[in-house]
N, C-alpha and C positions, 0 to 999 in steps of 0.2 A: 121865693121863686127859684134862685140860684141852687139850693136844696133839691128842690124837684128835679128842677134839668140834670142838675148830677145824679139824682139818684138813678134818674130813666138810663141816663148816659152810663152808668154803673150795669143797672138791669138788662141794659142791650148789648154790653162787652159780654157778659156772665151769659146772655143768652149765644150770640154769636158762636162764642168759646165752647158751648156746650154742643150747637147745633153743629159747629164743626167735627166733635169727639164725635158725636154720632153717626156721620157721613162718613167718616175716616176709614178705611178699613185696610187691615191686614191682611196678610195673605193665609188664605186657606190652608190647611192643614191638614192629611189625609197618612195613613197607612203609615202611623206610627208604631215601631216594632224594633227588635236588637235581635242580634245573631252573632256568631263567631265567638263563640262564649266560651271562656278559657279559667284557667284558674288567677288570671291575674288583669283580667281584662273583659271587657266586651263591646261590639258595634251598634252603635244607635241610630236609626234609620226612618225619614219622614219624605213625604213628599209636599210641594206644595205649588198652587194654581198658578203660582207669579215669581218671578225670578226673587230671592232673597236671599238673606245672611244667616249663618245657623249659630247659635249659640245652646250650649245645656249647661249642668249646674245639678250636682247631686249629692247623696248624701245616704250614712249606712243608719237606719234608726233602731234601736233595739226591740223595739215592739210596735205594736198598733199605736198604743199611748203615747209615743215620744214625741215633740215638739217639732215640727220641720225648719232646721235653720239648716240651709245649705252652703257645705261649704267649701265645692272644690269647682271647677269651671272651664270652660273650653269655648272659646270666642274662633269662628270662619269669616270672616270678612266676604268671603266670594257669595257673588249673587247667585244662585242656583236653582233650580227645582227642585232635583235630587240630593237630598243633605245626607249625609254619613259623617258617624263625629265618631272615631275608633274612642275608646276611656280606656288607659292604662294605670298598673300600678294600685289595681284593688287587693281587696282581701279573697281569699278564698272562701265558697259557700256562706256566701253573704250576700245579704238581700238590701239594695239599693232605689232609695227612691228619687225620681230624675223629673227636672224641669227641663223643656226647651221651649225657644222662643227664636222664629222669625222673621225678619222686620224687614220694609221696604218704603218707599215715600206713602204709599197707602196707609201705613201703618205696622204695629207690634200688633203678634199673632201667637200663644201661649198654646202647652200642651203639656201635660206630665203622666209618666207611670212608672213602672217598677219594673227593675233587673233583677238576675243573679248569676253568680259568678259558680263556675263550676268548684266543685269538692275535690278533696287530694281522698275521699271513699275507696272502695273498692269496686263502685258500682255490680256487684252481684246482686243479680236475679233469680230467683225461684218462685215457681210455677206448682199450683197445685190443687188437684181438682178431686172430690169425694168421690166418681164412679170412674168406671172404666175408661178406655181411652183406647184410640183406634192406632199403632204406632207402625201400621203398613203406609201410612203416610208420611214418618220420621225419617228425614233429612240429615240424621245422625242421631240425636239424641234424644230417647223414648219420654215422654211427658209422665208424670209422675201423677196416677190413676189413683182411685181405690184411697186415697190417705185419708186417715184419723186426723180429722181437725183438732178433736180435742188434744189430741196429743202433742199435736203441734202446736196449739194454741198454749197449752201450761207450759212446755220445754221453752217458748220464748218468755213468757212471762218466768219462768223460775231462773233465765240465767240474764236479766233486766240485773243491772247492775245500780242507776241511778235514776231515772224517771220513766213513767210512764204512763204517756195521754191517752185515753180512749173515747171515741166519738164513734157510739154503736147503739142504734136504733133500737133492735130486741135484744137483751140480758136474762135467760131465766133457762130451769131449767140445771145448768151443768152446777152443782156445788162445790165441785173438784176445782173448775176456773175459780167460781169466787174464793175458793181457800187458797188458791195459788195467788189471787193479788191482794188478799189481807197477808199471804207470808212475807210475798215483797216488802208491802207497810213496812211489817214489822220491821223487817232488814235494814231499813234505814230509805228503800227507795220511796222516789215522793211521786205520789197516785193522784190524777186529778181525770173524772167521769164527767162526758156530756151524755145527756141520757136525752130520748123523747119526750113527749108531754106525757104519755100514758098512766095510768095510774103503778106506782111502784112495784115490780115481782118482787119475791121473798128476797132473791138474789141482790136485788139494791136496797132494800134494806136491810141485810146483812153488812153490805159494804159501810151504808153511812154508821151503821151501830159499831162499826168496828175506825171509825174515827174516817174514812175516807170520805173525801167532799165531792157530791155530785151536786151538778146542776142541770135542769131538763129545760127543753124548749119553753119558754114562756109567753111566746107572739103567734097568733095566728094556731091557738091549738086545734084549728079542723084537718090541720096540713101537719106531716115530721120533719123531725131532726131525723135522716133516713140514711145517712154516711155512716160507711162499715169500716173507719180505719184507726189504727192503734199504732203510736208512734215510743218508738224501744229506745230510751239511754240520750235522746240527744240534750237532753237539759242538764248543769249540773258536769260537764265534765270535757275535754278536750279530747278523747280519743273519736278518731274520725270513724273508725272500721266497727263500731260495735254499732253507730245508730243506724234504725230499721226504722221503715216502715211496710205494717202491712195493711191489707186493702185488698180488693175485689169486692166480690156478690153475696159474702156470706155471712147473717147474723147466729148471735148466740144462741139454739137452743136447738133441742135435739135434732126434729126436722131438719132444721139447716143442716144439721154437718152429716146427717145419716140419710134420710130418705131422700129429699130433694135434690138437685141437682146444681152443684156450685163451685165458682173459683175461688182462692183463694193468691195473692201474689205479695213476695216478701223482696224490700227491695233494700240492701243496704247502699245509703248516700246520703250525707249530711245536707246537702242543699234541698234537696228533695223532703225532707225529715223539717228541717226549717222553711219552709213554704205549706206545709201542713201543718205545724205549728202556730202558723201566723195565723190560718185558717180556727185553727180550734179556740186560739186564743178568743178570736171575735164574737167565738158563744161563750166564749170562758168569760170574758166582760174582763179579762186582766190578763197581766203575764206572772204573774206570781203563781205560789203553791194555793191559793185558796180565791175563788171566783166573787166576781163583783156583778152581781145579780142584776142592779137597775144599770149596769151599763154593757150586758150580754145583749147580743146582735143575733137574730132569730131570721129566717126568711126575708120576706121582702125588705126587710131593715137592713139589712147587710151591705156591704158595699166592695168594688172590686177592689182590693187590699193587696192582693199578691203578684207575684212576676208569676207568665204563663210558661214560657221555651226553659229547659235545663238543658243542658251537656252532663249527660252521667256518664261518667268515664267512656266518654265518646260516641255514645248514643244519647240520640236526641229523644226528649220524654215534653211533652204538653200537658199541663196539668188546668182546671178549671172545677172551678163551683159554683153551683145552683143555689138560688137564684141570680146571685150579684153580677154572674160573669156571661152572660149570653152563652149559654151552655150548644143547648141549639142549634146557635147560629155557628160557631167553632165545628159544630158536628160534620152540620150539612156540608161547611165548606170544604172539610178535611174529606169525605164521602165523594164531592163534585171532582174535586181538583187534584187528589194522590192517586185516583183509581186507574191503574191502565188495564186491568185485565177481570177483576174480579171483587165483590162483595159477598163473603159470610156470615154470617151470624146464627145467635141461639141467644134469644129475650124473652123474658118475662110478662112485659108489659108492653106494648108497641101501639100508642093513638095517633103521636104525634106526624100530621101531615106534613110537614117540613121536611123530616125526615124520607119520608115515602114519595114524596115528589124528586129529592134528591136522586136515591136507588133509581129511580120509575127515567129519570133523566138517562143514566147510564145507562141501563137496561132498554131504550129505545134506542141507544147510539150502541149494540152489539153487547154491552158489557156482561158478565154472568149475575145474576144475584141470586146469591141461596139462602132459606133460612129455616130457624126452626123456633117455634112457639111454643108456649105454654098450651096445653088443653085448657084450665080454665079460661084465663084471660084472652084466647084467641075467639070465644062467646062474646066479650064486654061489647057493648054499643057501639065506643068509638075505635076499634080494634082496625086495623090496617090488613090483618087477614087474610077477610073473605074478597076486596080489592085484589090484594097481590096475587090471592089464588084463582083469581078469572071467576066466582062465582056471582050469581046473579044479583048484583047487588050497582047502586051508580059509581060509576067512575072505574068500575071491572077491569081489571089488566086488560088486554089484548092484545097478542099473546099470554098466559098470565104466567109469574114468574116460578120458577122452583120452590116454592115452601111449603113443608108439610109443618105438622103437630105434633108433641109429645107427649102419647097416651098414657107411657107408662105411670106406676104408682108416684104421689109426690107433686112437688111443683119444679117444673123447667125454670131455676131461677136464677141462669145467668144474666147478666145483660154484657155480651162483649159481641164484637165487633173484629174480622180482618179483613184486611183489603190483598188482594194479590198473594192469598197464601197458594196457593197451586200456579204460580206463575213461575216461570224463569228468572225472570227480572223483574220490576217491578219496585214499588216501594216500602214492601213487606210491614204493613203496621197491623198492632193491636187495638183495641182501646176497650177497658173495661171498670170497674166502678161500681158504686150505687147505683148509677142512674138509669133509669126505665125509660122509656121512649115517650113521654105525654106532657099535656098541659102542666098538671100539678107539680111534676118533677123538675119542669124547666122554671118554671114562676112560681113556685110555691115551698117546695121542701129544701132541707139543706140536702143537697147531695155533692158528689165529687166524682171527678170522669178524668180518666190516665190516659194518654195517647203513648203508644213505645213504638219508634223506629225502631224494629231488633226485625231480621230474619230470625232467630233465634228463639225469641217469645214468641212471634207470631207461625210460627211451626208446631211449637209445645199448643197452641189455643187451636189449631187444627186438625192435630189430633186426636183433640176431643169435640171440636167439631164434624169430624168426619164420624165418628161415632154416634155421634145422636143425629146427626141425618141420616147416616142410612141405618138406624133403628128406630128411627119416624116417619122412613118409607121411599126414601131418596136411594138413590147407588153412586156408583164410581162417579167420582167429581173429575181426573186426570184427564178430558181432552186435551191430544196434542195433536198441532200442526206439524204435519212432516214434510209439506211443500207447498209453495205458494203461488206454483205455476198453475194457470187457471186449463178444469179439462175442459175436454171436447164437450161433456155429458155429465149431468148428474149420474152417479154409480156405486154400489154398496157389494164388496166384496165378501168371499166366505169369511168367517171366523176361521184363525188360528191361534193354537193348534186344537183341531178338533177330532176325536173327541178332548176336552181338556178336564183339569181337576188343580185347584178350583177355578183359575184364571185364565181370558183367554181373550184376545185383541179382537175388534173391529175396525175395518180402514172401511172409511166411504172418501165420494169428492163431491166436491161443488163447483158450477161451472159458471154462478152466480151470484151474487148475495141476496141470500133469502134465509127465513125462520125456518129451522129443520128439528123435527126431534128423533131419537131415533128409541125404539123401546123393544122389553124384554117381556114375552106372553110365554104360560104354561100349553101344556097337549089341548085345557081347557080353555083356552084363549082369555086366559088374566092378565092382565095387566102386573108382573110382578116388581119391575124396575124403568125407571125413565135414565139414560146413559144422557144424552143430550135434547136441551129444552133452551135452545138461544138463536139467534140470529149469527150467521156464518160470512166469512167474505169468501170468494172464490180459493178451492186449492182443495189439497188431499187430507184427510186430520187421521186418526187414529185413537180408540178411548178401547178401557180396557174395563169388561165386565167379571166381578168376584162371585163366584157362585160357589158361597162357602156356607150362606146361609141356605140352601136350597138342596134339595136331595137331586140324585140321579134320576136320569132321564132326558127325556127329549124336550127342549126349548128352543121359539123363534124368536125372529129381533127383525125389527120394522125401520126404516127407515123413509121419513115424511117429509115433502115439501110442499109448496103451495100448489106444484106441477109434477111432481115425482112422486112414486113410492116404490117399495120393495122390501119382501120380506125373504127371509133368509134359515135354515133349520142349522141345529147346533146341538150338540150331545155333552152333558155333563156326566161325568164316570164317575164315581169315587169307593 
C-alpha cells in the first residue's frame, strides 16, 4: 500500500512538474536580424513581447557538417524589449553561427541564425549584358552591352588559379568552355559540378571522362537545380582579391549567350564567394574535393544554412535561396518597403501573385511600375501579364500598368528587378539571379536571388532596361517634377524646342491628384509612344520625348485626365 501511495505521490510531482513546463512561457521572439557588419565585428538584433534579458553565444564552423559547440558568449542582464548585443573581435569573411536566448519569470525563449563578417576584398563589380544597351540614360558610366560571354566565361575560367565550383543548370553546346575547365584540371585546379537532373549533354560527359566529379539533382526530378552561379579561387588559398563570384540570368549554351537576352555579374568578395559556397556545398552533400551523394540536399530538402545581409566593401548586398529561404517573401518585402519612386523590370517568367500584389500596392499609392516580358511566357496560364496590362481578363489592372513584351528573335531571359533607378534619391537597388517570378521557383527548384544597394549597379541594369522597353514599345521613362506648387488649372504646354531633332521637352500641371497619361500619335493617329501612364500629385512636371527612332514630320502629344484633355502639334526635322 505504502508503494502505491508513493508511487501516485511520485506520478503527481512528475505530472505537476511537467504541467508546469508546459504552461510556462517565454517570451516571444520576433525580427531576429544583424547589421553594422564590419570586418571585425557585427550587431545582433531581436525584439521581444515581454520585457527580458539577452544573451547570444556563437561560433565560426567550417562547413555545413561541422558539429555546433559554441563557444564564445555575451550575457545583458537588462530587462528589455529591444535587445542589441554589438559581437566584436571576429574574423574577417567568416561565417558565424549564433544562438540567443531570452529569459524572464515566464520563461527561456531560444532562437538562432547565421552571420557574416565583412571581407578585407576588393568588392569590385562588373556588369555585363549579351545586347545592346541604352547609355542616354548613363549617370557616368556606359554599361557594358554587346559582350561575348563566352569569352568572358573561358578568360575567368583560364586565369582560376585554385578552385572552381559550378552550380549551372544547362551545360552544352560550347566545347571551348569544357576544354578550358578540363585545362584547369589538368593545372592542378580542383573542379567540382552541380549539374541538373536531365539527362547528361556530350559536354558533361566529356567533363566526368576526363576525371572531373559532377553530381546532378537527385530529389524531386519534375523540378531543377536552376542556379547559374560559378564560384573562382576561393578554396585552397588565402589571397582575398582573386575570389569571384559569377551569377546572373545566363546558362551555357549557345542561345544563352548569343540570341537571347541576358545578364551576366562578376563580383569579387570572399565573404560573398563563401556564402555560396555553403550553398553549393548543401547539393555537393560535402565540403571536400569529391561529393557525398546520399547526403546532397536538393529542393525541398534543403534548409536555411547561410547568413542573408553582407557589407561588400561598403555596399550592402542580400543574398537568398530557393526553396529553403522564403525567396518570396524577402522579395515582396524588399518591393513594399525600399520603393520611393519607382519599379522596373525585364523577366522571363512572372506567375507569381505575391509578387504582383506587391507592384499592384505601389502602383495604387502613385508609385511607377515598368516592365518587360517574355513573348513566350507572357501566353502561359498563370502569367501576371494580361492583369498588369488592363486586358480583359479578372483582376485587370485599372489603370493598367506600363508593360509591354518582347517580340524580338530569342527569349527575354533576364529576371532582374530596380527600384528607384530614374529617381534622384531614393534607394537605388538591383536584384537579379536565377529566379523567375512563380510557384515552382519559390518551392520547388534550387535557385538564388542577389539584392545590390549600389546606385552604381543599378544604373548599368537600367540601361539596359531602358532599351528593351522602349524596343518593346514603351518611350522616355525621365518624368520630372519642376514644382510642386499646386496650379490654378490643369494645363499642357507647347513642346520645346520645336521643331526639334531628336529630343525635345513637354511641361504640363496638375491642379489635382489624379491618373494622367500623356501620349505620342502620328499624322495617322497611332498611337506611337505613351510618355506618362501613372497617377500624379498636384504641381508642374516636365518628361522629355526621343524621336530618334521615328522619321520627320509632323506628330501630336495628348494629354488625359479623368476631367481634362489636350492635344498639342510638334515637328520632328532631322
Amino acid at each position: 500500500m505504502k508503494k502505491v501511495i508513493y508511487s501516485i505521490c511520485i506520478f503527481m510531482v512528475v505530472f505537476l512538474s511537467l504541467n508546469s513546463y508546459c504552461i510556462a512561457s517565454g517570451p516571444v521572439i520576433t525580427n531576429l536580424t544583424y547589421d553594422n557588419i564590419t570586418q571585425t565585428g557585427v550587431s545582433v538584433y531581436w525584439t521581444t513581447d515581454s520585457p527580458a534579458d539577452s544573451r547570444i553565444r556563437w561560433m565560426a564552423p567550417d562547413s555545413n557538417y561541422q558539429a555546433l559547440i559554441f563557444t564564445d558568449s555575451i550575457y545583458n542582464s537588462a530587462s528589455v524589449t529591444s535587445h542589441v548585443i554589438p559581437i566584436t573581435n571576429l574574423q574577417p569573411a567568416k561565417i558565424y553561427k549564433y544562438q540567443i536566448a531570452s529569459q524572464n519569470a515566464g520563461g527561456t525563449t531560444l532562437d538562432s541564425g547565421y552571420f557574416i563578417t565583412q571581407s578585407v576584398s576588393t568588392g569590385r563589380v562588373e556588369v555585363y549584358f549579351n545586347h545592346s544597351v541604352d547609355t542616354t540614360v548613363s549617370t557616368g558610366e556606359k554599361a557594358k552591352g554587346n559582350q561575348n560571354f563566352e569569352n568572358l566565361m573561358i578568360s575567368r575560367i583560364d586565369s582560376a588559379q585554385y578552385s572552381i565550383d559550378i552550380a549551372i543548370y544547362d551545360f552544352e553546346y560550347y566545347n571551348s568552355i569544357a576544354t578550358a575547365i578540363i585545362n584547369a584540371k589538368n593545372r592542378g585546379v580542383k573542379i567540382r559540378f552541380v549539374n541538373c537532373s536531365t539527362p547528361n549533354t556530350p559536354l558533361i560527359d566529356t567533363l566526368i571522362a576526363h576525371g572531373i566529379p559532377v553530381i546532378k539533382r537527385n530529389y524531386d526530378t519534375t523540378h531543377a537545380m536552376h542556379n547559374k552561379f560559378i564560384i573562382f579561387d576561393y578554396r585552397y588559398n588565402t589571397n582575398t582579391n582573386i575570389k569571384l563570384l559569377w551569377t546572373g540570368s545566363t546558362n551555357v549554351d549557345h542561345a544563352q549567350f548569343n540570341q537571347d537576352r541576358n545578364n551576366v555579374i562578376v563580383i569579387q568578395d570572399e565573404s560573398l564567394c563563401a556564402l555560396y559556397t555553403r550553398e553549393f556545398e548543401e547539393m555537393w552533400g560535402s565540403h571536400t574535393d569529391m561529393p557525398i551523394i546520399s547526403r546532397a540536399k536538393f529542393g525541398p530538402m534543403k534548409v536555411d544554412n547561410v547568413p542573408h545581409i553582407l557589407n561588400v566593401a561598403g555596399t550592402r548586398m542580400e543574398v537568398y535561396f530557393s526553396p529553403s529561404d522564403s525567396v518570396q517573401n524577402f522579395f515582396s518585402n524588399l518591393i513594399l518597403t525600399k520603393t520611393t519612386k519607382s519599379v522596373f523590370f525585364c523577366i522571363y517568367s512572372f506567375q507569381l501573385e505575391q509578387i504582383e500584389d506587391a507592384m499592384h500596392t505601389l502602383f495604387n499609392n502613385g508609385k511607377q511600375i515598368k516592365g518587360v516580358f517574355d513573348l513566350t511566357c507572357s501566353n502561359e496560364v498563370r502569367t501576371v501579364f494580361r492583369r498588369m496590362k488592363g486586358l480583359s481578363v479578372p483582376g485587370a489592372w485599372n489603370p493598367p500598368a506600363d508593360v509591354y513584351v518582347d517580340s524580338t528573335t530569342g527569349l527575354l531571359h533576364h529576371k532582374y528587378l530596380i527600384i528607384d533607378a530614374n529617381s534622384t534619391a531614393g534607394n537605388k537597388i538591383a536584384v537579379t539571379g536565377s529566379y523567375n517570378w512563380g510557384l515552382g521557383f519559390s518551392y520547388n527548384n534550387d535557385e538564388n536571388l542577389l539584392f545590390i544597394f549600389s546606385p552604381r549597379v543599378n544604373n548599368l541594369y537600367y540601361q539596359e532596361f531602358y532599351k528593351r522597353f522602349r524596343g518593346a514599345g514603351g518611350e522616355t521613362i525621365g518624368i520630372q517634377k519642376i514644382s510642386s506648387e499646386t496650379p490654378s488649372k490643369f494645363s499642357l504646354s507647347q513642346n520645346y524646342p520645336n521643331p526639334f531633332n531628336p529630343t525635345t521637352n513637354i511641361q504640363f500641371s496638375m491642379c489635382n491628384y489624379q491618373f494622367v497619361t500623356l501620349k505620342v500619335f502620328d499624322m495617322l493617329g497611332r498611337e506611337i509612344a505613351t510618355l506618362v501612364n501613372e497617377k500624379l500629385a498636384p504641381g508642374s512636371y516636365k518628361v522629355t520625348f526621343n524621336g530618334m527612332d521615328y522619321s520627320s514630320g509632323v506628330y501630336f502629344y495628348r494629354l488625359t485626365t479623368n476631367n481634362f484633355t489636350d492635344t498639342k502639334r510638334m515637328l520632328l526635322i532631322k
